[in-house]
C-alpha positions as CSV (number, residue, x, y, z in Angstrom):
1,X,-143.5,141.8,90.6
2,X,-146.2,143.2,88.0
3,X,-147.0,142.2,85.2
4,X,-144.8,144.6,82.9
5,X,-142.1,144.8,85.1
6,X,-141.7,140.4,84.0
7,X,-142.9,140.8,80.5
8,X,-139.8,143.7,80.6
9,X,-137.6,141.1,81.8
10,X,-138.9,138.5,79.5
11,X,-138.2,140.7,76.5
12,X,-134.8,141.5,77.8
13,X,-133.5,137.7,77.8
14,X,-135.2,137.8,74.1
15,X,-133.0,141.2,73.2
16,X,-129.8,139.0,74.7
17,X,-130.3,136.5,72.1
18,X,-127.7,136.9,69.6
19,X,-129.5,138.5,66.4
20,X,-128.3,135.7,64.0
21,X,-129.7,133.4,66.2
22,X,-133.0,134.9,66.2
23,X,-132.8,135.1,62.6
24,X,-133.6,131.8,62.3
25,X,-136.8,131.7,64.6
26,X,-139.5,131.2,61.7
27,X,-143.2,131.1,62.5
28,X,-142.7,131.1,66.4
29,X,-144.4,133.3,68.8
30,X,-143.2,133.9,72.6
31,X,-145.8,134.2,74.8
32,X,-146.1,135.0,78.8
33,X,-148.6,133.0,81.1
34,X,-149.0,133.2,84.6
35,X,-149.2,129.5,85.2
36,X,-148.5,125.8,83.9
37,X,-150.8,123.3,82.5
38,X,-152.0,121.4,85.4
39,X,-149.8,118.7,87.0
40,X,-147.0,120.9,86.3
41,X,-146.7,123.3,88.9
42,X,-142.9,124.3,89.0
43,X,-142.6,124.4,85.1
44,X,-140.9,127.8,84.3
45,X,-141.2,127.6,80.5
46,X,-142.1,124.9,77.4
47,X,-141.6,125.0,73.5
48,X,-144.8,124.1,71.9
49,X,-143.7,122.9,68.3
50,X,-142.2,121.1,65.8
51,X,-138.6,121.5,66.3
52,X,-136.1,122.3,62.9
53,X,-134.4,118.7,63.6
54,X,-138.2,117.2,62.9
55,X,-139.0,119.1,60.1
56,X,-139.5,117.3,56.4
57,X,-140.9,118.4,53.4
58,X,-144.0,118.0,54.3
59,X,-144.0,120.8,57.0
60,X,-145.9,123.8,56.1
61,X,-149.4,125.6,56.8
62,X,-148.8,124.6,60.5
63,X,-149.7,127.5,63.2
64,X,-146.8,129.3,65.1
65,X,-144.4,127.1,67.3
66,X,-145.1,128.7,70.8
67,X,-142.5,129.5,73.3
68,X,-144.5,130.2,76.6
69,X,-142.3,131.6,80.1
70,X,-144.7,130.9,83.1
71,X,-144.5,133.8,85.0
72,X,-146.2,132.9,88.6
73,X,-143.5,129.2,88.9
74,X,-140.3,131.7,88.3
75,X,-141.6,134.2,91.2
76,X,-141.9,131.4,93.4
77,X,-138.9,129.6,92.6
78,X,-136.6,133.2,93.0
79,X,-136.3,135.4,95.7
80,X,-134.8,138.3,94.5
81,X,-135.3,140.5,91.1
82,X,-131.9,139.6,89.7
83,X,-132.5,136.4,90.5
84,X,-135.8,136.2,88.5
85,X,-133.7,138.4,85.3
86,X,-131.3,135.6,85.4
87,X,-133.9,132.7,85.4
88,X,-136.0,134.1,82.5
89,X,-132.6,134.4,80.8
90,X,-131.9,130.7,81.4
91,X,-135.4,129.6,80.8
92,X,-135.4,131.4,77.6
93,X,-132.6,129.9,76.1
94,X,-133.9,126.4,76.7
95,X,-136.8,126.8,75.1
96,X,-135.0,128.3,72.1
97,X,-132.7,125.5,71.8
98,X,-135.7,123.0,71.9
99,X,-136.6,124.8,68.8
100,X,-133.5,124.1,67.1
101,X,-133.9,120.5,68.3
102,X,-131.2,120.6,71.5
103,X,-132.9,118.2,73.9
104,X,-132.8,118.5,78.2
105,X,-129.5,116.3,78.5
106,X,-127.4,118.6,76.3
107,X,-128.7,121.5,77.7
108,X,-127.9,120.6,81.2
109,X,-124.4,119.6,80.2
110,X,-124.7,123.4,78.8
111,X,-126.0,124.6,82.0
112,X,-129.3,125.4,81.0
113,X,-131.3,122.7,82.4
């Protein structure tokens, strides 16, 4: 798959987001990297941040939260192209709810884990 044809899927799963929801995304980017840190190889996608649930007063003048989809882990893992539309879906809805503070266990219980 090319490189625009998954940064088109990517920014499909972001257009499924419901808009309210997205409304509340302040000073985070979404970015697309071919691979994980190393040590990581299967990781599909990570929120890089300071979720809302952390937050104080004293939060501020702080660079963008990151939300970063690992392309090259989600090819291997899927072997078709829907299957890759609905993994970039999934994976980008857990990294969003890390944002808002949801942690792993709930999401699973979600099914989004």
């Amino acid at each position: 798959m090319s490189d625009d044809e998954f940064e088109t899927h990517v920014n499909d799963a972001l257009d499924a987001i419901p808009e309210r929801l997205l409304a509340l995304l302040e000073n985070c980017i979404i970015v697309i990297e071919d691979e994980p840190p190393a040590g990581e190889p299967d990781l599909l996608g990570v929120y890089d941040g300071v979720p809302l649930t952390e937050r104080d007063t004293q939060y501020g003048g702080v660079l963008p939260d990151r939300i970063v989809i690992f392309k090259n882990p989600t090819l291997r893992l899927c072997q078709t192209r829907d299957e890759v539309i609905e993994e970039v879906g999934i994976t980008m809805v857990h990294e969003i709810a890390h944002y808002f503070g949801i942690d792993d266990d709930r999401l699973h219980d979600l099914g989004y884990a």
